[in-house]
C-alpha positions in Angstrom: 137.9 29.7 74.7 135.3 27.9 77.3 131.9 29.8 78.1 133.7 29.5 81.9 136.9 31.0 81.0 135.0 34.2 79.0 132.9 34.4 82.1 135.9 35.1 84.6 138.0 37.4 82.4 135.0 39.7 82.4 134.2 39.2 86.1 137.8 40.4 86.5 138.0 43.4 84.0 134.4 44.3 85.7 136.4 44.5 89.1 139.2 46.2 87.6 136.8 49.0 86.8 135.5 49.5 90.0 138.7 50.0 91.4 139.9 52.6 89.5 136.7 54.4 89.3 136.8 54.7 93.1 140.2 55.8 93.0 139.2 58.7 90.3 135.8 59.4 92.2 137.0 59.3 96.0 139.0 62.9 95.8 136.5 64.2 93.1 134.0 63.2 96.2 136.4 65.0 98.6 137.1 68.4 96.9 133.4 68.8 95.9 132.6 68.4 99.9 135.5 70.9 100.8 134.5 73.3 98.1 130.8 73.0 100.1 132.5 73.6 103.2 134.3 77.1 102.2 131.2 78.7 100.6 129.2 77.7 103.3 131.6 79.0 105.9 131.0 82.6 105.4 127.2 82.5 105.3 127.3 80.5 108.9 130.1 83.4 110.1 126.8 86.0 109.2 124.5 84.4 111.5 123.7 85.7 114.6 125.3 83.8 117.7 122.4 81.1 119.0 120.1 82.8 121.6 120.7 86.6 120.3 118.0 88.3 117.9 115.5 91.5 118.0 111.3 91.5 117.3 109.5 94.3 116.0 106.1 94.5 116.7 103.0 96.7 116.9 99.6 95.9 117.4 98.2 97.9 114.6 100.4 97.9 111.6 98.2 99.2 109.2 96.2 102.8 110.1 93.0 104.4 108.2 92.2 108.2 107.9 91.4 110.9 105.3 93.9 112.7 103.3 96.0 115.4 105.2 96.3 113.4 108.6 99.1 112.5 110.6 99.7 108.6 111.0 101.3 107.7 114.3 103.0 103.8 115.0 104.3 102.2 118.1 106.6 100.2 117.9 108.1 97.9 120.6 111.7 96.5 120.4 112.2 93.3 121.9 115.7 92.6 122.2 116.9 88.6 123.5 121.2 88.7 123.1 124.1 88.2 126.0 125.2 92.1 125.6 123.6 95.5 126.1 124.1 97.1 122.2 123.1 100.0 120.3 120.8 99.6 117.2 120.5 101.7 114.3 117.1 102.9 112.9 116.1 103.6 109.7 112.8 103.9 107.8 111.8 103.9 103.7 110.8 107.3 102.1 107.3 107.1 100.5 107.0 110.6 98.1 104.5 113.0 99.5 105.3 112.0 103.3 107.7 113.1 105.9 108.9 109.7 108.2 110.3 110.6 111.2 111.5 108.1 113.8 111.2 109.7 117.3 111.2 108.6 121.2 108.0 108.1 122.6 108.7 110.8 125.7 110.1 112.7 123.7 110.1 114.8 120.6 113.2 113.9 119.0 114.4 112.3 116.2 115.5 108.9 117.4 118.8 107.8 114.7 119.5 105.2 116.8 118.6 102.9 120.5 120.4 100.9 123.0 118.8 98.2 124.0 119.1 95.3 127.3 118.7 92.0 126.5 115.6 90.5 127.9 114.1 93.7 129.4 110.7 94.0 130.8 108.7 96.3 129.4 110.5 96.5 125.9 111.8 99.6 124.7 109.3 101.8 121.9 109.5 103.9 119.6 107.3 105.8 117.1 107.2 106.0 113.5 105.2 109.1 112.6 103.8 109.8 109.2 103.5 113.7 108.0 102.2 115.0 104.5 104.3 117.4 103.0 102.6 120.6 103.7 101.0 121.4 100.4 101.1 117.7 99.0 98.0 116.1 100.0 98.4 112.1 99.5 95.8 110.8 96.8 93.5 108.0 98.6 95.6 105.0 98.6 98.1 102.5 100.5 101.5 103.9 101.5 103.9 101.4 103.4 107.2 102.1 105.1 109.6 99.7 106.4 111.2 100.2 110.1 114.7 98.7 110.2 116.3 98.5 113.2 120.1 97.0 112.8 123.0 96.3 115.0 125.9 94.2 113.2 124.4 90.8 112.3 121.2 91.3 114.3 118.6 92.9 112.5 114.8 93.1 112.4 111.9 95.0 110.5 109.1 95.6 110.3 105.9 97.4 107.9 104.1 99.8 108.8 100.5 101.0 106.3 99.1 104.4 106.0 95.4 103.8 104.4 94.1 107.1 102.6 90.6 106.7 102.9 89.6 110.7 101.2 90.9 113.6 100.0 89.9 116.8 102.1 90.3 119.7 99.5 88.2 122.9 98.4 89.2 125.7 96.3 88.4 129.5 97.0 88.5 131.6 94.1 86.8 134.8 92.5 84.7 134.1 90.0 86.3 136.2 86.7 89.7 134.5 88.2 91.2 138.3 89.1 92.7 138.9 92.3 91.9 142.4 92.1 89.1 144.9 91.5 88.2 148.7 91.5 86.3 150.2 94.5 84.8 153.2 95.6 85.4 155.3 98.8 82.1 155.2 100.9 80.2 153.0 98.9 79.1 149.0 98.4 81.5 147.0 95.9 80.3 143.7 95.4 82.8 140.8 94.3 81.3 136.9 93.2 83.3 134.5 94.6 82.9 129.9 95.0 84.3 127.4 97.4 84.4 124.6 95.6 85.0 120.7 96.9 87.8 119.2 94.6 88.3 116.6 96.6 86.9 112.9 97.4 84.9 113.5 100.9 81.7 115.4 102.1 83.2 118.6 103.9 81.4 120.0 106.4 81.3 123.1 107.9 83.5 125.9 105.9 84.0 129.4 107.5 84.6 132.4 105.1 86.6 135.0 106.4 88.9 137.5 105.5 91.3 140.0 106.7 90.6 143.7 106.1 92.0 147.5 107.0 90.8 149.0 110.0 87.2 150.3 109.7 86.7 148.8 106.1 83.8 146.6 106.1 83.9 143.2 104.4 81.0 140.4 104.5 80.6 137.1 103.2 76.9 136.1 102.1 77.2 133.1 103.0 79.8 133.0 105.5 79.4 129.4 106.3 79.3 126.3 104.6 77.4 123.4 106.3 77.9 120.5 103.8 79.4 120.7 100.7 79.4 117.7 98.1 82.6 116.2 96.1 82.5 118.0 93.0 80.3 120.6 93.9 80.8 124.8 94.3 78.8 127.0 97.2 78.3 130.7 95.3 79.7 133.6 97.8 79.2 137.6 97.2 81.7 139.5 98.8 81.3 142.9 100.1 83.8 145.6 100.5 83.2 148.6 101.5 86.2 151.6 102.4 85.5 153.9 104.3 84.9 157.9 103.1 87.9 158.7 104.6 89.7 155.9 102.2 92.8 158.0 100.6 93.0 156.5 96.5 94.8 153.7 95.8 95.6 149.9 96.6 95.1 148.3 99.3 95.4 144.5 100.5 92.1 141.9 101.5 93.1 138.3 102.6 90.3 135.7 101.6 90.2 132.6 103.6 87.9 129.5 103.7 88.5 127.4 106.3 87.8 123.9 107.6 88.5 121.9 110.6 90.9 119.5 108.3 92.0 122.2 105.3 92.0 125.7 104.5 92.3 127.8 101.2 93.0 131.5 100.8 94.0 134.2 98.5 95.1 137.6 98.6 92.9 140.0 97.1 94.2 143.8 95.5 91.8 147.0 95.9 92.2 150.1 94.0 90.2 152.8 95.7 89.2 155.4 93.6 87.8 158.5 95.3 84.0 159.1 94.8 83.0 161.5 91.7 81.7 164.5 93.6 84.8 164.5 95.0 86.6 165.1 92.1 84.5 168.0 91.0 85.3 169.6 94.4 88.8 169.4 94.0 88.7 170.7 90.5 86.5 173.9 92.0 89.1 173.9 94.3 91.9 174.0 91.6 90.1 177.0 89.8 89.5 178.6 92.8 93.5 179.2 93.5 94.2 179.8 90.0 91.2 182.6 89.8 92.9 184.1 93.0 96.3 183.9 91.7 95.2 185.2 88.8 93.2 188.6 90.6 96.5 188.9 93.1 98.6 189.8 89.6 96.1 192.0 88.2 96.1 194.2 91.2 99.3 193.8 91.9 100.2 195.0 88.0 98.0 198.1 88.0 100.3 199.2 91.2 
């Protein structure tokens, strides 16, 4: 066989396979590209028609402030659609916080809004940040997301609570009792500390207490101008019933109290009535038994 003729029976097969590769190829081609078409569908059915969609936005999205403080957002809405619609709201839970969503006239909770497209000034809301009474937030960064949703329109947006300090004393007895022995009439002295147990200078602590009428009951000192993280302010406590006190317990509330926190105890008294006073009523006690006693003798000899 010639060089030429070898050349033109491969030219040919050559050609041969390019034809039936494009038939094999051409509806392999064809179902990929209709494959891509159905699971693309859906996701383009989830998009928002063109022209409709919802902002969130706040000028300050991130708030400092010590522990114990409430943190307050705005937040405008900013709605562009063809329809007047109604738009869900929801925010994250972050532990040791209350987040409530409320109106900004008033003070409601706000589950959900209607917005108008395009409307001038935009609607508000606010996000508002309580600690959990008794759950003071460690200093730190807690973040909550507002969501605001209305069938395929959605937006969000985050909102920062920055814990700067911790604003926390303690007010406690020194021996750690609650309760103590007193006498009628007479000075009873009880030691007592404020200490600072959190992260932040307090200043000025008042020491009061609640008392029954006529009792006396002082604080030496009964104010606190500046107390140091970590440190503890000594306080004596006086009680003193009154002579009149009947025996047995009775009820003191202890409070120390600043403009940001406040820490108390209750505080038992057992009166005990003062020694000459016993003596008196054990005279007293002899005294009706010796005339008890005289009545029968006379009273046998008749």
């Amino acid at each position: 066989m010639s060089k030429a003729r070898v050349v033109r029976v491969f030219t040919r097969l050559s050609l041969l396979c390019i034809i039936l590769g494009g038939l094999v190829i051409g509806p392999v081609a064809l179902a990929a590209q209709d494959d891509n078409k159905l699971l693309l569908s859906p996701l383009n059915q989830q998009q928002p028609p063109a022209g409709e969609g919802l902002e969130l936005y706040t000028a300050y999205p991130a708030l400092s402030d010590i522990s114990g403080e409430t943190f307050i957002f705005e937040i405008d809405l900013i709605y562009e659609g063809t329809e007047t619609r109604t738009f869900d709201l929801s925010a994250t839970k972050i532990p040791h916080w209350i987040v409530s969503i409320r109106s900004i006239f008033q003070e409601i909770e706000l589950p959900a809004i209607r917005l108008e497209p395009g409307k001038e000034p935009s609607e508000a809301v606010r996000v508002i940040l309580w600690p959990i009474p008794g759950e003071l937030p460690e200093p730190g960064e807690y973040t909550t997301t507002l969501v605001a949703s209305s069938g395929n329109i959605k937006g969000s947006i985050e909102l920062t609570a920055n814990v700067t300090d911790l604003h926390r004393f303690a007010f406690f007895t020194e021996s750690v009792r609650l309760s103590t022995e007193a006498t009628a009439g007479r000075e009873n002295h009880v030691a007592a500390s404020v200490m600072n147990t959190g992260t932040a200078i307090i200043e000025r602590i008042d020491i009061v207490g609640g008392r029954p009428e006529y009792w006396t009951l002082e604080f030496y000192p009964d104010k606190i101008e500046n107390l140091e993280p970590g440190f503890a302010q000594e306080v004596d406590i006086l009680i003193i019933p009154t002579k009149e006190t009947i025996a047995g317990d009775y009820m003191l509330d202890m409070r120390a109290v600043s403009d940001r926190y406040r820490a108390e105890f209750d505080f038992r008294v057992t009166v005990l009535t003062p020694t000459i006073w016993g003596w008196v009523g054990v005279l007293i006690v002899l005294a009706v038994i010796a005339g008890v006693a005289v009545m029968f003798r006379r009273l046998g000899r008749r």
